[in-house]
Residue, then its C-alpha position, 0 to 999 in steps of 0.5 A: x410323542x413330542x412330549x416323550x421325545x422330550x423327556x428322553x432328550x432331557x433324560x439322556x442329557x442328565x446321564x451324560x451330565x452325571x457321568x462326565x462329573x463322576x469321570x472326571x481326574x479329580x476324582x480317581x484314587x489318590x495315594x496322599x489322601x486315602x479315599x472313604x470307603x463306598x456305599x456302592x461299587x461298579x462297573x463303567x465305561x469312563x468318557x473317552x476310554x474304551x476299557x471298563x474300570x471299577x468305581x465307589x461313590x460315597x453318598x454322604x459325600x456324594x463322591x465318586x472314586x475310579x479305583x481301578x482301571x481295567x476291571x469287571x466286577x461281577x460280586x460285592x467286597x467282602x466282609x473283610x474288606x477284599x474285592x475280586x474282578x477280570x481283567x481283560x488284557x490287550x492280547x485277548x487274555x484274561x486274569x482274575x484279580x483280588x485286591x483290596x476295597x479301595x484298589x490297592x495290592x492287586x494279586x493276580x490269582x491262578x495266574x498259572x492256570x492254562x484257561x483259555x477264558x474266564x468268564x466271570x469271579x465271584x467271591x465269598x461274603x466272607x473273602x475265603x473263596x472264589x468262583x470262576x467260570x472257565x473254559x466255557x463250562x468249567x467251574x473252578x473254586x479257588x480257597x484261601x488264594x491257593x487251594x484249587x477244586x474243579x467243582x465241574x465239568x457240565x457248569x451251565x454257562x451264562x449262569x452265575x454261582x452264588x455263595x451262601x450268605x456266610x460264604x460256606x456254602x456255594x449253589x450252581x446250576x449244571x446243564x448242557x446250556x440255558x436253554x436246554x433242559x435238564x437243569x440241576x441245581x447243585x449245593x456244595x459245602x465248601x469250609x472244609x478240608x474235604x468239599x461235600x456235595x449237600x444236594x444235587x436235584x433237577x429243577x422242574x423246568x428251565x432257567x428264565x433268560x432275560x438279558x443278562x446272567x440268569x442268577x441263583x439266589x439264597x434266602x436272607x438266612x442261608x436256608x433257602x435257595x431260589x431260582x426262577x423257572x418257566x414250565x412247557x405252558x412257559x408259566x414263570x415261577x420262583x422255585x424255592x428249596x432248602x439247601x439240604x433235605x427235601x422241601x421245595x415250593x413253586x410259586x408262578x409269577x402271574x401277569x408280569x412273569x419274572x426274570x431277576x430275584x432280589x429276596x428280602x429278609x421275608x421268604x415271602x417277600x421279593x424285589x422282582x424284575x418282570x419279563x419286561x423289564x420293569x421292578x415290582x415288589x411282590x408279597x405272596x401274602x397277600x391274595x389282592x394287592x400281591x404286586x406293587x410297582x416299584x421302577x418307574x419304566x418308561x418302557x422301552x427298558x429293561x430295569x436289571x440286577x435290583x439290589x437294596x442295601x443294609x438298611x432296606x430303604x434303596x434300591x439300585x438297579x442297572x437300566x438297559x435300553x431295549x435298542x442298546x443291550x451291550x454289557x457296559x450299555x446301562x444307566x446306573x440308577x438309585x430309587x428312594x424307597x421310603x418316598x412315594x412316587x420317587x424318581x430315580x436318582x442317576x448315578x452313571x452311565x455306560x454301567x455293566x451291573x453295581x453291589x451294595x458295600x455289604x458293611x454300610 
């Protein structure tokens, strides 16, 4: 127990080390010097402050940058390079902002709209569309920064949306809540004049909560869509289907169960988040050694949101102590996967969820 008391200690020194250095005023943007573009973009409380503000580290030059001040991110920049966040206001508003990649020319998108709320944006690969959740189980599809489609009424709070890959297509789920069943997953076409509805079907179970937004989430290829589903005998499963036509496929999650999803380029091959919290890769190839262990959990965390990036040789993650589950409560880390038994790299503290620049 003293030997575990010690490496805490140790370990939370090493957060509060790196996040005091990375929230320091040297490194927020400077209009005479352009910042480089990020490899990795989040969200973060800094030292001394209150509201969340978005932040890029560059790792060649191991910088970090506070590019805007007042912003949760909740999607990664796009192909041209855009970003989109809420704002929370300090009379209890909200308001969706896109602006570019490193902070510049905020805009303020359906500033005109009466939502009482605004539960999270998300924007396309290809910067054409946003999604929001408003109103509680409302979902709105903002195209071209002025055309608005109510895309539902019966949204499934705390879920997420996602876009398709190229970002013509969007898939969400409809119910009542997370926890009541039926849960529809819904498909839409988007890149048109007209939005066309390419598939409506009811999953066979209900969506697996573990803190955080339960997600949805799209093949490497745009052709499939996950979702992770538990049954009456609460098994856990990736439920698997194709965007349009009738091709499904459950494959149950044994022994660690699963919460979050991150698919590679292998429809069989999947970063996963286990029911208590640790990372492991899974390969439904293999009959024997189908699980590896991947996130080096001390277990009294929850290792969440696991994303690896263009050249598939990281992984980033957000880790939640299990006594401190506040949305901007968790430690930012970054994990080498080409070094075996690789210790994690902490990049932050005070962190809601982080994204890959999808271009580097």
């Amino acid at each position: 127990m003293k030997i575990e008391a010690k490496k805490l200690q140790i370990y939370f020194f090493l957060v509060l080390l790196t996040f005091s250095i990375i929230s320091c005023d040297t490194c927020r943007y400077n209009e005479v010097f352009p910042i480089p573009e990020g490899d990795i973009f989040f969200t973060a409380v800094p030292v001394n402050s209150n509201e969340p503000s978005i932040f890029q580290i560059d790792l060649n030059q191991k910088n970090t940058y506070e590019i805007i001040r007042n912003g949760i991110l909740y999607s990664p920049p796009s192909s041209n390079k855009k970003i989109v966040f809420i704002r929370n206001n300090p009379g209890g508003t909200q308001e969706v902002v896109i602006a570019n990649i490193d902070g510049t020319q905020q805009k303020v998108v359906a500033g005109s709209y009466r939502w009482y709320s605004r539960d999270f944006a998300i924007l396309s690969s290809n910067g054409n569309s946003i999604a929001i959740g408003a109103n509680g189980n409302e979902l709105w599809l903002v195209r071209n920064e002025n055309m608005f489609t109510k895309l539902s009424n019966n949204f499934c709070r705390g879920t997420i949306p996602a876009f398709s890959p190229d970002g013509s297509k969007i898939a969400l789920i409809e119910a009542k809540d997370i926890y009541t069943p039926p849960h529809n997953l819904v498909v839409y076409y988007i890149e048109s004049n007209q939005i066309v509805k390419l598939k409506n079907v009811t999953l066979p179970g209900t969506i697996v909560e573990l803190f955080g937004e339960p997600n949805i989430y799209w093949s490497y290829d745009g052709t499939y869509i996950f979702a992770i589903i538990s049954n009456d005998s609460r098994e856990v499963s990736i439920y698997t289907t194709s965007y349009e036509g009738s091709y499904e496929q459950i494959r149950k999650v044994e022994l660690v169960g699963c919460a979050y999803l991150e698919p590679t380029e292998d429809i069989d091959k999947f970063f996963i988040t286990g029911l208590d919290g640790s990372i492991w890769y899974i390969n439904f190839r293999e009959e024997v050694k189908r699980y590896k262990y991947i996130s080096p959990g001390f277990g009294f965390s929850y290792n969440l949101f696991p994303k690896y990036n263009k050249k598939l040789n990281h992984l980033l993650y957000t880790r939640y102590y299990r006594d401190d589950l506040q949305l901007q409560s968790g430690t930012l880390e970054l994990l080498n996967l080409n070094e075996e038994n690789a210790k994690p790299k902490i990049i932050s503290s005070n962190v809601y969820r982080a994204f890959w620049n999808p271009k580097k």
